[in-house]
C-alpha positions in Angstrom: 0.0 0.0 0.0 1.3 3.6 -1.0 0.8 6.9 1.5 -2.3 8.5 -0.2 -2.0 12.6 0.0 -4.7 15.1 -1.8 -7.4 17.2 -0.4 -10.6 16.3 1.4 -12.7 18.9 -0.4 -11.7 18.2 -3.7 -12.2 13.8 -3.0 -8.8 13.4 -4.8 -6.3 11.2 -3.6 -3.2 10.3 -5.0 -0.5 7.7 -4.3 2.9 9.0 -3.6 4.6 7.0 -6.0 8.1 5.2 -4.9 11.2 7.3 -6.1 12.8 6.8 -8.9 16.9 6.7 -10.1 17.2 10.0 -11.0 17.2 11.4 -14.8 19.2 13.7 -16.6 17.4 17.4 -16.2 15.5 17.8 -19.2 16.7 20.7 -20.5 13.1 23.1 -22.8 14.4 23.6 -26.6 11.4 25.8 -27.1 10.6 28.0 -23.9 6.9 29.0 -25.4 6.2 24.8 -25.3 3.5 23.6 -23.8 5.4 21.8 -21.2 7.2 25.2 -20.1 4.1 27.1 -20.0 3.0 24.4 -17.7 5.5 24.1 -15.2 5.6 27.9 -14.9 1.6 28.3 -14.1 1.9 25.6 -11.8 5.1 26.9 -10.1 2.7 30.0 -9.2 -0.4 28.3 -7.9 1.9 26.2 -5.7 3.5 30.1 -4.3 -0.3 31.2 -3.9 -1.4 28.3 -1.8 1.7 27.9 0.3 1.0 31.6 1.3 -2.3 31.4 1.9 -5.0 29.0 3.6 -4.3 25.9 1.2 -1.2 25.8 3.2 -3.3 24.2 5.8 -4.9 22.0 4.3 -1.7 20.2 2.1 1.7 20.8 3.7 4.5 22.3 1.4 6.1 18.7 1.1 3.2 17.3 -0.4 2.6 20.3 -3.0 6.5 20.1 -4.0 6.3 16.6 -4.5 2.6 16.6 -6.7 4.9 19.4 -8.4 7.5 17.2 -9.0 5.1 14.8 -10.3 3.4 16.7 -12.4 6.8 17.8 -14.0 7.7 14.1 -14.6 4.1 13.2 -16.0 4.4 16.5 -17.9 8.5 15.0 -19.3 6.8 11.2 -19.8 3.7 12.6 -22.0 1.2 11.2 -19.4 -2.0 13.4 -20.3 -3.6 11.1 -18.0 -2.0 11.8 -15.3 -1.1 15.4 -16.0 -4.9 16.1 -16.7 -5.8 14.9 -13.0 -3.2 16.8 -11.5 -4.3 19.9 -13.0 -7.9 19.2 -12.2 -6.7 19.2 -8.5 -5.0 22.3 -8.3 -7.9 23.9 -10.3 -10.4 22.3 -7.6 -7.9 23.7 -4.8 -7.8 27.1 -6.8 -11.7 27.2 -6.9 -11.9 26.4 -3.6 -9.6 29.4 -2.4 -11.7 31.7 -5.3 -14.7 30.7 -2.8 -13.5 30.8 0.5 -12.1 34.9 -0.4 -15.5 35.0 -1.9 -17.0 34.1 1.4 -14.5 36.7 3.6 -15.5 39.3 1.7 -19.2 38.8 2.2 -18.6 38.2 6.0 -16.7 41.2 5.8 -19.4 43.4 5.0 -21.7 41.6 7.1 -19.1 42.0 10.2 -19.0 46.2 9.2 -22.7 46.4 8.8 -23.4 44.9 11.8 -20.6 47.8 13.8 -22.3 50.5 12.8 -25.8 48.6 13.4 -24.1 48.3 16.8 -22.9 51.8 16.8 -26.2 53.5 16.4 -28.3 51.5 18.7 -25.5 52.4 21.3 -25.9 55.7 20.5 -29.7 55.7 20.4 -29.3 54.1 24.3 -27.5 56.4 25.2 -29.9 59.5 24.2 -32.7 57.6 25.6 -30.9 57.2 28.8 -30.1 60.6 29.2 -33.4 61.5 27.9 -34.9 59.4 30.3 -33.0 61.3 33.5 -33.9 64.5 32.5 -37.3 64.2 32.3 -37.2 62.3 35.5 -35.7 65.0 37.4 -38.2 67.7 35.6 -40.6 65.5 37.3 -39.4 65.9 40.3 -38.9 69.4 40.1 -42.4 69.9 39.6 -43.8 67.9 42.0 -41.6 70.1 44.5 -42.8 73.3 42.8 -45.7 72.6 43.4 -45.9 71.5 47.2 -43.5 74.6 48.1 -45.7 76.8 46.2 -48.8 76.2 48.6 -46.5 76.3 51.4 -44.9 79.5 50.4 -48.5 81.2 52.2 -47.5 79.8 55.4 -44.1 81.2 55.3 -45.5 84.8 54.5 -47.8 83.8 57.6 -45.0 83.6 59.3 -42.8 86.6 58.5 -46.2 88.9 58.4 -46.6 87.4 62.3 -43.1 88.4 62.9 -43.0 91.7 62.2 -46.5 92.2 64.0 -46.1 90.2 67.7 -44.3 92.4 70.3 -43.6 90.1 73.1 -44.4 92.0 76.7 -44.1 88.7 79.0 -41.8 86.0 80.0 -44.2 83.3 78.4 -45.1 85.2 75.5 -41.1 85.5 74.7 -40.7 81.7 75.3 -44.2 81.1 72.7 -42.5 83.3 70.4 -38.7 81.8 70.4 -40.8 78.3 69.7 -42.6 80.1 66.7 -39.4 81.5 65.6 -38.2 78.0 65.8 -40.5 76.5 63.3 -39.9 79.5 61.2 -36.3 78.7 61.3 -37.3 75.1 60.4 -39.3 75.5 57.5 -36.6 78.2 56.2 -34.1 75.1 56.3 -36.3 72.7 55.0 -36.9 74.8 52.0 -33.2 75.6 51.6 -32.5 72.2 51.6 -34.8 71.3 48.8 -33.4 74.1 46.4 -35.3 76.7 47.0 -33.9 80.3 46.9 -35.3 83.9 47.3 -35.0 86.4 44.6 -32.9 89.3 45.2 -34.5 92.4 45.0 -33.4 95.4 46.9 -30.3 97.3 44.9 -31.1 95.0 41.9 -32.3 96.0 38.4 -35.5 95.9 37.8 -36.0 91.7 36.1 -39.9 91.2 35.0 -39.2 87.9 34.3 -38.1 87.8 38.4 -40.0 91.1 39.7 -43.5 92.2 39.3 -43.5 96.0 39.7 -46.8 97.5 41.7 -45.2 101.2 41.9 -42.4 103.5 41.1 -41.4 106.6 43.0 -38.8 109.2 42.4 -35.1 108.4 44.2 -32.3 110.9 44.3 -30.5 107.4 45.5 -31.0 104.8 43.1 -31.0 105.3 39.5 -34.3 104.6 37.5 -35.2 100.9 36.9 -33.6 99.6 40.4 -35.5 98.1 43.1 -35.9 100.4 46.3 -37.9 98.7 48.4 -40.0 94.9 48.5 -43.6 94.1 49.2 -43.7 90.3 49.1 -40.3 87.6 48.8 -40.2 85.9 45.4 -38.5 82.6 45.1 -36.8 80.2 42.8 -36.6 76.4 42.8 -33.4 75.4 40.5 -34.7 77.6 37.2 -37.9 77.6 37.9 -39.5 80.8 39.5 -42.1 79.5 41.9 -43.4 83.2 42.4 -42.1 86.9 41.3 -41.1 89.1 44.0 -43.7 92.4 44.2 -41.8 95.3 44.2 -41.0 99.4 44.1 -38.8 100.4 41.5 -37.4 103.7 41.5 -38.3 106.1 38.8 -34.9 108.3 39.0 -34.3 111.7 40.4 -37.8 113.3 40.2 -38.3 117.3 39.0 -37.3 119.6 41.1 -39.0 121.2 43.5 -39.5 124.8 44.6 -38.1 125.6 48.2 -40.3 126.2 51.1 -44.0 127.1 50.4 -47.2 125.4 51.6 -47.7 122.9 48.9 -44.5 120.3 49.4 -46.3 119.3 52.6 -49.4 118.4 51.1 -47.7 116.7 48.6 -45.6 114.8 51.1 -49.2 113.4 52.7 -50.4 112.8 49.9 -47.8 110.6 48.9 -47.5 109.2 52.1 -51.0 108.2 52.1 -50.7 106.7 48.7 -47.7 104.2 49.7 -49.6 103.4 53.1 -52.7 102.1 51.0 -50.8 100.3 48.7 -48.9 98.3 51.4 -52.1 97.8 52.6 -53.4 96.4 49.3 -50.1 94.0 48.8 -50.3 93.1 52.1 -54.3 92.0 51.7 -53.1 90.2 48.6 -50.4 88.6 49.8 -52.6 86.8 52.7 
């Protein structure tokens, strides 16, 4: 029995065949022959598969000696022999033509699948961030909206301050407890975010201030707050109320010295800021 050597793929097998004496090289008379021509193509297809995967498949031994062969079938005019040779190295050529066929394919397969991957990470990570924001607007408005009813009691509060003059020893220990609440619920708001607007020596903001008068002010020039009514507030950038205001109009006209009408217009203006205290104040409760 001979060793059999071939491919799997292509169902060839051939017998390594014993060695022989060796012969006198055969020297080509006509390099364009056939036989030439032969030995030449072949000498290339066995360079392409030793370099690439039919290396694998068919060690270099075994291709340099079907070479061999094929140069000795080629010298002793055996067509049969030469003609199955040939068809294995064109079934082994096929084969590779397929198999680059196939990793090209897989290849653009593998890249369209990347930049499927790609976008549907990026598409995940919009909806994740997406998804965060509009969880914390939630949350932002359900604590607008609770601090907004509360703000009334803290105006309670601070409108009580301003108004409870303490006399005895247990009316000053009732009002330190009050004042202790009030201190509370300041911290509790200022924990949760929630800021006052600044007002006083501010430019006037009527996206921040609501304006309910202006007066003349040799101090302050026109369009800056001179004085507050009611506190507004702000939870993150949200304005949970305006801040009512007086914003100064600038130096007024002048006025004539002495004479008996600057001190009816001083009551008169006195009266008019005293009602509409009265009228923020009414609103504010």
């Amino acid at each position: 029995m001979f060793p059999l050597y071939g491919s799997v793929s292509s169902g060839l097998f051939l017998p390594l065949e014993r060695p022989k004496p060796r012969k006198p090289r055969r020297r080509f008379k006509n390099p364009k022959s056939r036989t030439h021509q032969m030995v030449l193509l072949m000498s290339k297809m066995v360079l392409v598969m030793v370099d690439t995967t039919c290396a694998e498949e068919a060690p270099t031994s075994v291709i340099l000696t079907l070479l061999q062969s094929y140069k000795e079938a080629l010298a002793n005019n055996d067509d049969a022999r030469v003609a199955e040779i040939e068809a294995f190295f064109k079934s082994v050529e096929d084969e590779k033509i397929e198999l680059e066929s196939q990793l090209t394919k897989l290849s653009e397969e593998l890249s369209i699948e990347k930049d499927r991957l790609i976008r549907i990470s990026a598409d995940f990570d919009n909806f994740r961030k997406r998804t965060e924001k509009e969880r914390l607007s939630l949350v932002t408005n359900a604590q607008g909206e609770v601090v907004e009813r509360l703000l009334q009691v803290l105006d309670n509060f601070e409108r009580a301050k301003t108004q409870i003059k303490v006399e005895t020893e247990g009316e000053e220990k009732v009002n330190k407890s009050y004042q202790s609440i009030y201190k509370q619920l300041v911290e509790i708001f200022s924990s949760l975010g929630v800021v006052p607007v600044e007002t006083i020596g501010k430019p006037f903001d009527p996206l921040l201030h609501e304006a309910i008068m202006r007066e003349d002010s040799d101090i302050y020039e026109e369009g800056i707050i001179i004085e507050e009514y009611r506190k507004g507030f702000k939870l993150g950038d949200r304005l949970l109320r305006p801040s009512m205001v007086k914003v100064s109009a600038g130096p007024g006209p002048a006025k004539p010295e002495g004479g008996p009408s600057e001190g009816g217009a001083d009551v008169e203006e006195g009266e008019t800021t005293e009602r509409n205290t009265s009228e923020v104040e009414a609103e504010s409760s």
